[in-house]
N, C-alpha and C positions, 0 to 999 in steps of 0.2 A: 277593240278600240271603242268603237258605239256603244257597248255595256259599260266602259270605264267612265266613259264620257255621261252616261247617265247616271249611274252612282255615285260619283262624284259631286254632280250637281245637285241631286237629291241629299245628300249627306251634308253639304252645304246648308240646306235649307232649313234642315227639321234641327241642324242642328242650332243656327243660328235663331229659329223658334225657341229653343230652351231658355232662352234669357231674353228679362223683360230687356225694350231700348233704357239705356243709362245715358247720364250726363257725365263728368269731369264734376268731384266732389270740390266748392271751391269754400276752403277756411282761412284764417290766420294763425299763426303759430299761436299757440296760448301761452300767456304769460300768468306766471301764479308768484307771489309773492310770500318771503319768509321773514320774521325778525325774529332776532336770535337772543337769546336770553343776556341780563348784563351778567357780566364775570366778578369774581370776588372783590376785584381790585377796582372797580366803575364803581361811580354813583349814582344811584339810578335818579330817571328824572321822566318829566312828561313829555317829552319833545320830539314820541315817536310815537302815535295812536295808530292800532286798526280797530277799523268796522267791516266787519265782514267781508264785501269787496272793495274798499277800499283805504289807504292809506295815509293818512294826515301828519304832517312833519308844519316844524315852525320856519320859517321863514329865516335863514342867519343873518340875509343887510335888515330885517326890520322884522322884532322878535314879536311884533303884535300882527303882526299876517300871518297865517297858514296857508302850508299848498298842500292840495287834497291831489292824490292818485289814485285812479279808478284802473284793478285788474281783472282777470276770470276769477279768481279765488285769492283771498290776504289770510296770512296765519302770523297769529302772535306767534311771541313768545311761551305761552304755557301751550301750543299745540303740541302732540307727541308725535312721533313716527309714524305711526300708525296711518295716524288720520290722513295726513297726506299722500299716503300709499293708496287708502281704499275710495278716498273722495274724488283724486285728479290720476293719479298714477296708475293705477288697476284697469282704471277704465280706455287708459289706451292702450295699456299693451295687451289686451282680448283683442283688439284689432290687427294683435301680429300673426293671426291665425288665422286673418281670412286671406292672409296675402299680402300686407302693409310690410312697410321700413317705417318703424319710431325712432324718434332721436330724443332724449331728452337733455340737457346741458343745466348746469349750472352756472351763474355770473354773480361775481359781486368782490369785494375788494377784499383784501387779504385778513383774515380774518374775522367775517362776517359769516366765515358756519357752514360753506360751502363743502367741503370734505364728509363735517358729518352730517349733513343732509345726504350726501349719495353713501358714505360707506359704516355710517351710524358708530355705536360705543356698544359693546359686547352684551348688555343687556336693552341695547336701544337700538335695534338693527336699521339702518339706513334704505334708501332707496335700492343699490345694487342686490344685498342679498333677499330683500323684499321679492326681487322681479324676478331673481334667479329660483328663489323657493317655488312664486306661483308657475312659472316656468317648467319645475321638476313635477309639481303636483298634477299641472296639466297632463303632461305627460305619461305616468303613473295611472291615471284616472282614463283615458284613452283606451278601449278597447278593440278598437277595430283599427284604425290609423298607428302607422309606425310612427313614432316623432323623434327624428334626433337633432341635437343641439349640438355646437361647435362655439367655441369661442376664441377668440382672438384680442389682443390687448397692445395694444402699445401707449409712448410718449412723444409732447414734441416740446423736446429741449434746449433752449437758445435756436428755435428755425431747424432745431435736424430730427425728424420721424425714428426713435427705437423699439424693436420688437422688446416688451415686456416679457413674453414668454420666453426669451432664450435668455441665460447667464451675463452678466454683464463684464465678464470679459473675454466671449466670444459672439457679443453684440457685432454687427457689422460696421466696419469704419467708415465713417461718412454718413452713417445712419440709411433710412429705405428713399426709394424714390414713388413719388405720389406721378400717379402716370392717368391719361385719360382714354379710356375705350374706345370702339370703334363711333359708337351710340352714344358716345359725351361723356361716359358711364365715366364716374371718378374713381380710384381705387390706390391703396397702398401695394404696391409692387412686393413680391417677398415673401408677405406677412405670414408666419407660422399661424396656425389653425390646428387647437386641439379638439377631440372629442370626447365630451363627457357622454358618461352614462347614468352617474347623480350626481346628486347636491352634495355629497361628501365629496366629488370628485372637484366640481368647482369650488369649493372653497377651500382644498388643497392647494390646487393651483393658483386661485385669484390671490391668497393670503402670498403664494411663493414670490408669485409675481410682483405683488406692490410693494414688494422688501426693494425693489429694483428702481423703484421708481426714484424720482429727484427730491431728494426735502432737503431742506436748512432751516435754521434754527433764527430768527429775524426779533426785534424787539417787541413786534406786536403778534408773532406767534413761535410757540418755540418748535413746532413738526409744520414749518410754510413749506406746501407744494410747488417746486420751481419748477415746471411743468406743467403741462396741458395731458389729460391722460384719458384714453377712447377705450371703452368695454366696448367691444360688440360679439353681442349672443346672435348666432346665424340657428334658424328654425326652418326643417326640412319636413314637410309632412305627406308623407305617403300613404295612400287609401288603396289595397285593391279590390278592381269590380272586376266583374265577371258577364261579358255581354252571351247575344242569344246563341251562339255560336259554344258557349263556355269557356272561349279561349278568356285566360286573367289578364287584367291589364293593371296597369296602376294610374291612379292620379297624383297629380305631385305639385304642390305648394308651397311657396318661401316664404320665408317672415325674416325681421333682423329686428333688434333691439340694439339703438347704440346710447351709449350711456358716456357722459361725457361731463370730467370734473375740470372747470379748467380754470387756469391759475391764476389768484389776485391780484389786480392792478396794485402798483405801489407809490406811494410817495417817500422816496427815499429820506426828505427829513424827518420823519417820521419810523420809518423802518430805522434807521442809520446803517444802512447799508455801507459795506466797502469791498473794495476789489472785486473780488467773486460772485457777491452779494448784487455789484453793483450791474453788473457782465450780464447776469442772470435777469435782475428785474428791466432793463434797455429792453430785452430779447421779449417778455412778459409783455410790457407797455406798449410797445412796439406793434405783436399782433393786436392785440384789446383795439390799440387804436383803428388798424387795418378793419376790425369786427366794425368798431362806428361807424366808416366812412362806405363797408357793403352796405350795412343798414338803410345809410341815408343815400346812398346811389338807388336803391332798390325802391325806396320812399316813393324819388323824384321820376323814376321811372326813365332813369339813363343807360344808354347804350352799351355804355362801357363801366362793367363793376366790377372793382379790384378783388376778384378773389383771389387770383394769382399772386397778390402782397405778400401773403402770408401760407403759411403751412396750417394752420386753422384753422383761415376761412375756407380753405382749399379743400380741406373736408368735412367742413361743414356748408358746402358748397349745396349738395342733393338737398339740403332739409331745408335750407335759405332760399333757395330758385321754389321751393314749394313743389314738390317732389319724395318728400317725404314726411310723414305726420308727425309734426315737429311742437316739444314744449323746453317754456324755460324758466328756468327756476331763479326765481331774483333774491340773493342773500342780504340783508342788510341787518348794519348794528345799528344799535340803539345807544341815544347819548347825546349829546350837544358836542365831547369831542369827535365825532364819526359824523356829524351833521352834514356838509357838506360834500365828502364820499357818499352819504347816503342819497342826499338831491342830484345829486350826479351817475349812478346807479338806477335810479329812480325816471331821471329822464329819458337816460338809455332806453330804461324799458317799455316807455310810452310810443318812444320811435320805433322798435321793433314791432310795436301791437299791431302797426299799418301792413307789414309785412304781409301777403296774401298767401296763400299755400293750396295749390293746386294739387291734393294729393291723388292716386291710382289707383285700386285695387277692388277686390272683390265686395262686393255689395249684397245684401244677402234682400233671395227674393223668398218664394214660400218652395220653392224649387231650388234652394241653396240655404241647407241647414247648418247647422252651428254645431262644434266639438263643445259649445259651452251647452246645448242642448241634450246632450249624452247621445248624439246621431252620428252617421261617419260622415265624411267629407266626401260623398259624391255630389260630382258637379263644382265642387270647390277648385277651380284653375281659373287663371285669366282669361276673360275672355279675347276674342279674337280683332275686336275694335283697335285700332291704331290708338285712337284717342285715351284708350285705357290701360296703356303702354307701361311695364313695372316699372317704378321708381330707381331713379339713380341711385346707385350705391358704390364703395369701392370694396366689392366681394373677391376677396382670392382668389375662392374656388371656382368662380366660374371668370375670370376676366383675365386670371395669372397666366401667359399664354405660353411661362417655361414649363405650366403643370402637362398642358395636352389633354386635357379633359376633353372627349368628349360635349359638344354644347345641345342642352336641351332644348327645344324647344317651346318654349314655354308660352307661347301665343296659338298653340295648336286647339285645335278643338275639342271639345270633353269626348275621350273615348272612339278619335279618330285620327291614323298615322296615315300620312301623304300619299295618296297609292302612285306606284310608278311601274306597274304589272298588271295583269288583267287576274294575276293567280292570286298578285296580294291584297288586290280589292276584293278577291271572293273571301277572302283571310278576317278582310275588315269586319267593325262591325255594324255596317252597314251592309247586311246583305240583302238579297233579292224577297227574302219572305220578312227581312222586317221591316222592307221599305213597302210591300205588299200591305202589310197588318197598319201602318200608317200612312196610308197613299192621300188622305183625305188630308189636302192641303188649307183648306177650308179650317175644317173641328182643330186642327196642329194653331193657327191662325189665332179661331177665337179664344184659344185657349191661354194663349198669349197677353191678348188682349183683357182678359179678363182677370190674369194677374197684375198685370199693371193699373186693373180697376181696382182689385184689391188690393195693392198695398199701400199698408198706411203711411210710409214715408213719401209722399207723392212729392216731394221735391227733387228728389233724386231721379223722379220718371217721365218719360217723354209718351205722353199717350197719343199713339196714332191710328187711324183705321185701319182694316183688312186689306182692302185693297192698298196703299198707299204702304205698307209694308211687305205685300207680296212683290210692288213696283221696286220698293228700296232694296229686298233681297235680290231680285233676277239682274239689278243692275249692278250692285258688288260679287254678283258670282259670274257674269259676262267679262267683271275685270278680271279677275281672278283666273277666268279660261283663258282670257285673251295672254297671260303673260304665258300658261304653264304650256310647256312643249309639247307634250305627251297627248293631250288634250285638245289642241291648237289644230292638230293634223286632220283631226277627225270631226272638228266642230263640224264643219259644211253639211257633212254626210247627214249628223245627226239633223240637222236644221231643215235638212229635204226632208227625213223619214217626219218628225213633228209636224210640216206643217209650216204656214206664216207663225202661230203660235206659241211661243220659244217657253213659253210657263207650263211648268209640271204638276 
């Protein structure tokens, strides 16, 4: 019991040395702006300018004013595909690899380019198969690290959530239910999960898939998405090490990408909607509006935000509360007749820019290298801080509780399993010669200290002294004994053998 009770603590310590102190990343969702080329049948005109970050449109009550919008990034019209993948897009989902959930959405009114912004024209590849290529190429390029990918896909159709993956006439009636975890966690109930192996494999499936999805044929488009439709690629990455002992262990890291086209607001005298047309676009406007009134609940910093309204907001709920690293794509036409849809569009987006986003995860020290560095991913897990708790998500596989999975642990410490035996602490790999070969509590200390000197993102770090960090460990490993049972029994003993002195 007094051996456990000391390895334990020690294992605590050195490991909780391993990572500089971190804060809580705090951003806002980025908003990037697109305008979309005019079509055959528009006349084009001046009444929509960008300059690089920002956006100038004319005034419609008084055509000699202009209102300027200022975003993270504006793309005309002559941008390609490309560009927006490798300048705004690329660069966050490398962050799905340290352990982040990205969300990215598109918004804008029916017709304004949203579609192929995410899933592009056969020789203009969109967003989705952009992220899913770099996705496979990671993977591919990975030599040491396992990485498998899963994806999941559904819609939400007049208010009801459909798995995309299964046939749509053994879709289930009533569509899934959106349920919330034990931890808030938000998640689609249900949801089939397949796995690829490659990029042929996902573009089999994603093409079968969107055969499934809702379109009709509208005056202002003739394939309009009557739905809301959620990609999400789930990213598993496993490293194994090997501690002094040689027993292998693995390390194991989530990512998610959700990708999210969702369907244009309408004016039906314009549309000319009827009947079914009409059912649909209610159901459309309906959430959009539900979207507004999170926005500006979240703005004014009110108690009570409708996400519950709708089936949208509801899982868009994780990247909204800022819990997930969230971007969004603002679609607008160009033209004096789109003018108004465009200033309205346009204001939406300035309201969300306030939105704050508290996102989670791994932060790279010089002691936490990068898969984009061609290194493995040791050291790559969450650390063990509350504060730096994994982002909400609604993940099947681990939330689905008719699956019975097994639940990981995923706040465990790098390369340390709970001991609950005195046989499986000797197992651990914290044993008595390698807590010997680092006893110097001191050198473990400065060394600490002196990456947090050196890194150059010093916003991200809390520099404290030695001592005032040996104080901060001995007093979350005191709580830490104080709840675990095993541990609790034998504290005293240990406390006489130490000494008044309780630090190792």
């Amino acid at each position: 019991m007094k051996k456990a009770n000391l390895l334990f603590r020690m294992s605590l310590k050195n490991n909780s040395l391993l990572f500089t102190m971190k804060r809580t990343i705090t951003n806002k969702i980025k908003i990037i702006c697109r305008v979309r080329p005019f079509h055959n049948h528009e006349f084009p005109d001046d009444s929509v300018e960008v300059d690089n970050k920002s956006i100038t449109v004319q005034d419609q009550r008084n055509f000699g004013n202009l209102m300027s919008f200022r975003f993270a990034s504006c793309y005309s019209m002559e941008t390609t595909q490309s560009e927006i993948f490798e300048q705004d897009v690329q660069p966050l989902i490398e962050r799905v690899f340290e352990g982040y959930d990205a969300t990215i959405f598109v918004y804008g009114v029916t017709g304004s380019g949203k579609t192929y912004t995410m899933e592009g024209a056969q020789h203009q590849p969109g967003i989705i198969p952009r992220v899913a290529t770099y996705l496979f190429e990671t993977k591919e390029a990975s030599k040491i690290s396992n990485i498998q990918i899963t994806m999941s896909y559904m819609e939400i159709f007049k208010e009801t959530v459909y798995d995309l993956l299964v046939p749509r006439d053994k879709m289930q009636r009533g569509g899934l239910d959106i349920r919330e975890g034990p931890d808030r966690e938000v998640f689609v109930a249900n949801i089939s999960e397949q796995e690829l192996e490659t990029l042929d494999d996902f573009e089999q499936i994603f093409n079968k898939a969107s055969r499934n999805r809702s379109t009709a044929s509208t005056k202002l488009n003739k394939r309009s998405s009557r739905s809301h439709a959620i990609l999400s690629l789930n990213i598993t990455i496993s490293t194994p090490t090997n501690n002094r002992m040689d027993i292998t262990q693995s390390h194991t890291v989530f990512g998610k990408v959700n990708l999210i086209d969702l369907a244009g607001s309408e004016d039906n005298r314009k549309t000319e909607n009827k009947k079914d047309r009409m059912t649909e676009s209610a159901a459309i406007n309906k959430s959009l509006f539900v979207l507004g009134q999170v926005v500006e609940a979240l703005n004014k910093g009110l108690t009570r935000v409708p996400f519950r309204d709708s089936k949208m907001t509801r899982i868009l709920q994780p990247t909204l509360e800022g819990n997930s690293l969230g971007m969004m794509i603002i679609n607008v036409a160009p033209g004096r007749d789109h003018l108004q849809d465009t200033i309205n569009t346009l204001n939406f987006a300035s309201r969300s820019k306030k939105i704050k986003s508290r996102s989670k995860g791994i932060q790279h020290s010089p002691l936490l290298p990068s898969i984009h560095d061609g290194l493995p991913f040791e050291n790559q897990q969450q650390t063990p801080n509350r504060l730096l708790k994994r982002p909400l998500e609604y993940d099947s596989r681990r939330h689905n509780a008719s699956l019975k999975l097994p639940r990981r642990d995923r706040h465990a410490l790098p390369g340390y399993r709970r001991p609950t035996t005195v046989s499986e602490v000797n197992k651990s790999r914290f044993t008595t010669d390698y807590l010997q070969s680092n006893s110097s509590i001191g050198s473990n200390t400065g060394a600490c200290i002196n990456i947090a000197k050196n890194n150059k993102n010093k916003d991200d770090l809390i520099i404290i002294s030695r001592k005032d960090l040996e104080d901060l460990l001995d007093r979350r490993i005191n709580e830490v004994l104080s709840k675990h049972p095993l541990m609790n029994s034998s504290r005293s003993d240990y406390s006489r053998e130490s000494g008044s002195d309780s630090t190792i």
